[in-house]
C-alpha positions in Angstrom: 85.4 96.3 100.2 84.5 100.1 101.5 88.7 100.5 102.6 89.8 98.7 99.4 87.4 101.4 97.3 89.1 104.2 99.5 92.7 103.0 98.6 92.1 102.5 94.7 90.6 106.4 94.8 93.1 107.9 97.0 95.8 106.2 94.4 94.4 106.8 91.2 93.8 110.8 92.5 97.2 111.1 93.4 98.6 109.8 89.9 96.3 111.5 87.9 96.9 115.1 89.8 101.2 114.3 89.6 100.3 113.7 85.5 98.1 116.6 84.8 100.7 118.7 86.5 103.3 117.5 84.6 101.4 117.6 81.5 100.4 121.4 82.0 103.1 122.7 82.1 104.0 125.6 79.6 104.9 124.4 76.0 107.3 127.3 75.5 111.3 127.7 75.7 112.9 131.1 75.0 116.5 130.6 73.4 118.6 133.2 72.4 119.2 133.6 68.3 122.0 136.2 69.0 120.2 139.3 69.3 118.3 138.5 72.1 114.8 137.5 70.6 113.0 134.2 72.1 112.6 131.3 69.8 109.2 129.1 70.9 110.1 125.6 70.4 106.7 123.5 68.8 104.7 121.0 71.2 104.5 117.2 70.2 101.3 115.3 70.6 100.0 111.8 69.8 96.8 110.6 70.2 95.4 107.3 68.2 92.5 105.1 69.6 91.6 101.2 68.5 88.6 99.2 68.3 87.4 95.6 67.8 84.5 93.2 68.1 83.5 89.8 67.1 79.8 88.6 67.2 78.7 84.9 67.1 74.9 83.5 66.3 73.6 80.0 65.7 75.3 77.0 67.3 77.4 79.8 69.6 76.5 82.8 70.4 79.0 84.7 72.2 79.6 89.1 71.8 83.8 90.5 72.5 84.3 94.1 72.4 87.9 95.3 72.6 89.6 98.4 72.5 92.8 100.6 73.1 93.7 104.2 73.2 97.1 106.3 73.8 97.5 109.9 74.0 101.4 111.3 74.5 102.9 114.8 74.5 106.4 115.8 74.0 107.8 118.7 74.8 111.9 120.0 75.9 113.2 117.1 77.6 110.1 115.5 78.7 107.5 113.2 77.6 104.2 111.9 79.4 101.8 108.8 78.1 98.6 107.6 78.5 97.1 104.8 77.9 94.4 102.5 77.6 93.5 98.7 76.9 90.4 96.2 77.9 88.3 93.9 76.3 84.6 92.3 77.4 82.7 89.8 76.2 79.8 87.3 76.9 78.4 84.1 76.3 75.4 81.9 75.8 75.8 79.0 78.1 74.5 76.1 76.2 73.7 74.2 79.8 71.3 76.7 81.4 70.4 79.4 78.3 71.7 82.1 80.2 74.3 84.6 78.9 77.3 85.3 81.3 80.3 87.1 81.0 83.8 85.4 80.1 86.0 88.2 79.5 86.4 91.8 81.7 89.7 93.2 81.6 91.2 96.3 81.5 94.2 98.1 82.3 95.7 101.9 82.4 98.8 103.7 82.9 99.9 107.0 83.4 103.8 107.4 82.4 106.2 110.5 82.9 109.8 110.2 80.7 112.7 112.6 81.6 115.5 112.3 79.0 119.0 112.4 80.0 120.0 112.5 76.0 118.0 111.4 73.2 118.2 107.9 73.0 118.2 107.5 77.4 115.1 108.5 79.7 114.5 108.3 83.4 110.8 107.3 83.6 107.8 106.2 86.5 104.5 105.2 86.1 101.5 104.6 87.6 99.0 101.4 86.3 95.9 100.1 87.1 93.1 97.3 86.3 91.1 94.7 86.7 91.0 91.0 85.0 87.9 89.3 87.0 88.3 86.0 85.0 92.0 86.1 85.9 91.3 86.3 89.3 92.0 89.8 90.4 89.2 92.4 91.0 91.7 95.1 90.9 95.7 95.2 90.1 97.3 99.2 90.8 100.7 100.4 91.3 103.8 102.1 89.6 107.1 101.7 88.6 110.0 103.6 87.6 113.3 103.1 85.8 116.1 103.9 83.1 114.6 103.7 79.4 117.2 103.0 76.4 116.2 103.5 72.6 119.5 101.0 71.1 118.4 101.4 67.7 116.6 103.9 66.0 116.4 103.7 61.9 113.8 104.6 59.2 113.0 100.5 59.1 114.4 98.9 62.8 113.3 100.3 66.2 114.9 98.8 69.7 114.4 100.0 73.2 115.4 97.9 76.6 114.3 99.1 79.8 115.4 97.9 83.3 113.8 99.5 86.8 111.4 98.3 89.4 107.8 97.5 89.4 105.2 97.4 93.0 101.7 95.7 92.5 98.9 95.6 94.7 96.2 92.8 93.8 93.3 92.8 95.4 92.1 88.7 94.6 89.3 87.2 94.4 88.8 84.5 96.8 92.3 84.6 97.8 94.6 86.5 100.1 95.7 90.3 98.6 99.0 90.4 97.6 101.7 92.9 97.7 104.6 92.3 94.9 107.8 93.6 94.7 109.4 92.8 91.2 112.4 93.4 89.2 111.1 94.8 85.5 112.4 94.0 82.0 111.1 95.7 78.7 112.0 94.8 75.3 110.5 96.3 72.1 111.0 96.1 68.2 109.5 97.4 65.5 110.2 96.7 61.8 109.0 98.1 59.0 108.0 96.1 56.7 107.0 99.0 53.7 106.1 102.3 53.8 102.3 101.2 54.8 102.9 98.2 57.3 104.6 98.1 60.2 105.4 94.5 62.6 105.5 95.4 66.3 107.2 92.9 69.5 106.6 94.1 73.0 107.9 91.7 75.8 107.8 92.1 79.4 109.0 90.4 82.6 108.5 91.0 85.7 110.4 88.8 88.3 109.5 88.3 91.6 112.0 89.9 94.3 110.8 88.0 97.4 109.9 85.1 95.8 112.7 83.9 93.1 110.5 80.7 91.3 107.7 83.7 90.7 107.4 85.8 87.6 105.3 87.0 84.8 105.3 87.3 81.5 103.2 90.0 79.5 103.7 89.9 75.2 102.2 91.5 72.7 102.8 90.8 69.1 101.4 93.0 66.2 100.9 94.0 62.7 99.8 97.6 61.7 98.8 98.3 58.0 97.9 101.9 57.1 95.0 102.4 55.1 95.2 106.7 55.4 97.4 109.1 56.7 94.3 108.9 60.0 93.5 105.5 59.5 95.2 101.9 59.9 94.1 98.5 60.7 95.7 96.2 62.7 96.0 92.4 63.9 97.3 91.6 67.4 98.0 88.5 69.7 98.7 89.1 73.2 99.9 87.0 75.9 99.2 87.1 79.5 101.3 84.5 82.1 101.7 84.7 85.4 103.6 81.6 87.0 102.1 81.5 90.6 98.6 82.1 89.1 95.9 82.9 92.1 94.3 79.4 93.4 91.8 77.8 91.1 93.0 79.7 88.0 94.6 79.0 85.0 98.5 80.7 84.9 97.7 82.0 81.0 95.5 84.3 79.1 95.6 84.9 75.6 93.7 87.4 73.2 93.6 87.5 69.5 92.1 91.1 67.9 91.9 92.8 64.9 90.0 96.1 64.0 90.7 99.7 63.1 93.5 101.9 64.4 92.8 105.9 64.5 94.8 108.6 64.1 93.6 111.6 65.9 96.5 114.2 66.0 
């Protein structure tokens, strides 16, 4: 367990020092108006943060805490995301009287974006988690690629991306895993009025060493603003994984709905 600690620290330092570089450096571009004189051009930054819970007494009693976070800056030609996800829950078995716990997952990602033009970006990334119930005490790696926004409107939003993904996953139970994979991302967005907004996010990720292995990850959602800082939103995720580790079931699902806020 000691060398596997040692390996998750020495790659989640190395990430997070490669993102706060990138994400330090200055704001400011001189251009010249003609008479010489430096025009600053603005920073761009997005933060918003998401939270859920559901709460069961009686005949079942049962506690799932979600949650979600992103923060992005934009700046020149460059962009760099963060981002957050997990949920955890637990549960009164009925059997024994003892509450244990049926959901732990999380994941994170660290993403840099260099734009060739405006719609097209060269990205990478770094991720990592952990989804116990799943099978995996921890999940880390990166991947990197082209980017393409295909349609960009004041109601549709489309953006395809193609590159390649690396994941170590540490099992449990099982033997650790390194997979190579080719990666797909699709998402829309519509919107549906001025206040509501439906999002799709679908990605695949297909084994190369392996062709009958791949996974699925989907994300379907409905945001409805409330305030110019303040939203809520309904989501259904979907987590498969064909060549599940031994013992465990190939799919996950979650359902979640809560408050989505708007911080810069």
């Amino acid at each position: 367990m000691i060398p596997r600690l040692k390996k998750i620290k020495a790659f989640v330092l190395v990430v997070l020092l490669s993102c706060a570089g990138v994400m330090s450096q200055d704001d400011s571009m001189s251009t010249s108006d003609g008479k010489g004189e430096g025009v600053t051009e603005a920073k761009e930054w997005k933060a918003n943060a998401g939270f859920s819970a559901i709460l069961n007494t009686g005949n079942a009693e049962n506690q799932t805490f979600g949650g979600n976070a992103a923060l992005s800056r934009k700046w020149h030609m460059n962009e760099t995301t963060a981002t957050a996800n997990g949920a955890y829950g637990r549960a009164k078995n009925s059997t024994t009287g003892n509450s244990e716990t049926n959901t732990k997952n999380w994941k994170t990602a660290l993403r840099y974006d260099r734009f060739i033009s405006e719609p097209v970006s060269i990205f990478a990334l770094g991720h990592i988690g952990q989804d116990v119930p799943a099978g995996f005490d921890w999940r880390f790696g990166g991947a990197s690629g082209v980017s393409h926004s295909l349609l960009k409107s004041d109601v549709h939003f489309f953006k395809y991306e193609a590159g390649y993904d690396y994941t170590r996953e540490y099992r449990v139970a099982a033997a650790d895993a390194n997979i190579h994979s080719a990666r797909i991302f699709l998402q829309y967005k519509y919107m549906i009025s001025k206040s509501a907004q439906f999002g799709q996010d679908v990605e695949n990720l297909l084994n190369l060493q392996d062709g009958s292995d791949f996974r699925l990850n989907a994300l379907t959602s409905l945001t409805m603003k409330l305030t110019d800082k303040i939203a809520f939103q309904m989501g259904f995720g979907v987590r498969f994984d064909n060549q599940p580790v031994a013992g465990f079931k190939s799919t996950d699902t979650t359902t979640q709905a809560g408050l989505v806020l708007n911080f810069l």
